[in-house]
N, C-alpha and C positions, 0 to 999 in steps of 0.2 A: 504493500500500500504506500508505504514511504518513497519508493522509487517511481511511483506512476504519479505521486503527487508531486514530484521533483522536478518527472518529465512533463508535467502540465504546467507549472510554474513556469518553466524555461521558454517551454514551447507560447506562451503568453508574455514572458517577457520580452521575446524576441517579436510577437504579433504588435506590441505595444509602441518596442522602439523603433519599428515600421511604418506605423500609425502616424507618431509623431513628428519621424521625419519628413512625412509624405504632408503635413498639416500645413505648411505653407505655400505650396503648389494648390494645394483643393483651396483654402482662403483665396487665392491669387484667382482660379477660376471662377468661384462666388461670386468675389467683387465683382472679375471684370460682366459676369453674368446678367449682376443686379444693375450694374450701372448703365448697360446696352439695353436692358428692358425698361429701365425707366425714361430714357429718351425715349425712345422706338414708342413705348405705352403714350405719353404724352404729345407724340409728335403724332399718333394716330387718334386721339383724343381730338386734339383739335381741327386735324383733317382726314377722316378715315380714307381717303381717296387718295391718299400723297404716294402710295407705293405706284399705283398707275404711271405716276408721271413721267418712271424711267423707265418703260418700255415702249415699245411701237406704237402709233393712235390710230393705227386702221381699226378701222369697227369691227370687224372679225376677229383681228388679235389683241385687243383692248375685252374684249367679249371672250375670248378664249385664255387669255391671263387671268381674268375674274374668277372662271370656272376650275381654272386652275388653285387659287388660291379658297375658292370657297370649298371643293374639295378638299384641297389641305386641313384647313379646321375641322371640317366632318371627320378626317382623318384622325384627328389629334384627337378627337371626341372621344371615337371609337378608340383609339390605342390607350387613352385615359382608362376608359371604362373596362377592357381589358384585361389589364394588370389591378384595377380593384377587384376584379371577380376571383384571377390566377391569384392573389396575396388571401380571400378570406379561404379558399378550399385548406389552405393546409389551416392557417390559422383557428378553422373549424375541426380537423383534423387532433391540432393542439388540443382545444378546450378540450373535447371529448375523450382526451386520452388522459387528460391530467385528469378529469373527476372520476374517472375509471381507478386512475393512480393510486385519487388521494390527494394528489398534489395544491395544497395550500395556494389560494391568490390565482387562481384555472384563468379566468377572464383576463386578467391582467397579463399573464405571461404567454397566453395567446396571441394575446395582438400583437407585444413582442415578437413574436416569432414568427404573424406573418408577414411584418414589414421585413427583419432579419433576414427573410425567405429570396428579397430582392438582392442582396448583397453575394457578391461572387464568391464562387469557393464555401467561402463560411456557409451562409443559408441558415437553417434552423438548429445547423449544430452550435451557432454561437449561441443559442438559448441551453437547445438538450443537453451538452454535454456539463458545462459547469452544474447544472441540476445531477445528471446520474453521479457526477465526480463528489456531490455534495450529499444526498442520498446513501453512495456507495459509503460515505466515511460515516454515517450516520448509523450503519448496520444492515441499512436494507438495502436487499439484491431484487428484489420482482419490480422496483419501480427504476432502479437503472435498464432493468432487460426489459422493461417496457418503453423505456424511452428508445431504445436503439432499434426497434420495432415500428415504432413510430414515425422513426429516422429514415427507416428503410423504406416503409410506405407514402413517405412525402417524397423522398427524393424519386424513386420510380412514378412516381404518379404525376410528378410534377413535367418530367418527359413525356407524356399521356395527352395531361389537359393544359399543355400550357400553348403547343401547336395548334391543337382543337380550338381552344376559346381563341388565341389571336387569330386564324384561318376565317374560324364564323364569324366572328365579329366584323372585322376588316376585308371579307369578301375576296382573300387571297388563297391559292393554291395551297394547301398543308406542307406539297413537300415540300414548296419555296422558303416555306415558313422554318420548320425543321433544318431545312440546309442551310440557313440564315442564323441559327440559334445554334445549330453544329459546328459549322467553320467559324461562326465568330466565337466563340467560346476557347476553341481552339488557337486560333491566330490571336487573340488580342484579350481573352476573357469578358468580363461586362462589358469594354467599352466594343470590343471586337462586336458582339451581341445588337449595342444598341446603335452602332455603324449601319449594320448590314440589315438590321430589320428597319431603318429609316432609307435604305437604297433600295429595301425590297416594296417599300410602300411609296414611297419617291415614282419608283417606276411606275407602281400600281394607277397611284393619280394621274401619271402623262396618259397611260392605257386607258383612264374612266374619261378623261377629257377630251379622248383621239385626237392628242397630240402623237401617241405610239401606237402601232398595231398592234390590235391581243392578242395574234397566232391560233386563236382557238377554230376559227371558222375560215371558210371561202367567201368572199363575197360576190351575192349574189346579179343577178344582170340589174335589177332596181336600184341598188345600190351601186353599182358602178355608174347607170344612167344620170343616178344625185349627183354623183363626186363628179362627173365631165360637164353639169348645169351648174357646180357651184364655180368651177374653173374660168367657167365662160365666163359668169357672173362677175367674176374679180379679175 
């Protein structure tokens, strides 16, 4: 016991003087964050229309940049609502295991762990594991081995429903979704993640606005007759 409390010690010391090193880069980002939205917020405040003005004013693409951006928001909607639904499933997850448990303050330490659940690598074992590690010195073994149970059924599950809900939600391909959440995890971790699933929805929006082609279909002679009547037209 003394050795596994030594190697968690260490192993947390060394997460901590990581943390703190890295604390001045994430401030550096905040700021510059907060400061770019509070012009941008204000300067569209007082003209929502000012982003028009840097691009082309033909009426077609003044009308197809709008479409473009009012997608966008729908986008952000959806990928908002999203990751609330992917955060309460384990979080629900949580509570239920802990009052199964036992575990003192269930509610509380659920929510914790389903925000924790967004954070890379870590996930819910920065909640689980200091509880079994605290449990276990405490005498009891059924609510450490429940928790690592719990561990196991979030983390598999969370490969399950987290492609399903962003896929339904945002009206994209699963596997696009999947292979967006695979290679970025791989090549870059979270930010790898939230790179490629904003290049995967980036794309999605030019496809909803046909600025790009969907690939899904042929089109048909009506459709070709429109697109050689809009040509004419312009």
């Amino acid at each position: 016991l003394q050795s596994v409390l030594v190697s968690v010690g260490k192993a947390l010391g060394n997460f901590t003087l990581g943390t703190i090193s890295a604390l001045p880069t994430f401030m550096l980002i905040v700021i510059f964050t907060m400061v770019c939205s509070y012009f941008f917020t204000k300067k569209l405040i007082i003209n929502p229309n000012f982003i028009y003005n840097y691009f082309p004013t033909s009426t077609r693409q003044e009308n197809r940049v709008k479409d473009i951006f009012d997608e966008g928001k729908n986008m952000i909607l959806r990928y908002g609502f999203s990751y609330m639904l992917i955060i309460m499933i384990p979080g629900a997850i949580s509570f239920t295991g802990y009052l199964i448990l036992g575990v003192p303050h269930a509610l509380v330490l659920a929510i914790i762990a389903a925000f924790l659940d967004l954070l890379p690598v870590l996930g819910v074992s920065a909640t689980y594991l200091p509880l079994a590690i605290y449990f276990y010195a405490q005498g009891s073994v059924q609510i450490p081995i429940g928790l690592g149970i719990m561990y196991i059924i979030v983390v598999i599950g969370r490969n399950i429903w987290e492609p399903r809900i962003l896929s339904s939600t945002m009206n994209i391909n699963p596997v696009f979704t999947i292979m967006a959440l695979f290679i970025g995890l791989k090549l870059a971790g979270f930010i790898g993640v939230l790179y490629l699933i904003t290049l995967v929805v980036g794309f999605k929006i030019l496809q909803t606005v046909h600025v790009l082609p969907t690939f899904n279909s042929t089109p048909n002679k009506k459709q070709i007759r429109k697109e050689k009547s809009n040509k004419k037209s312009t």
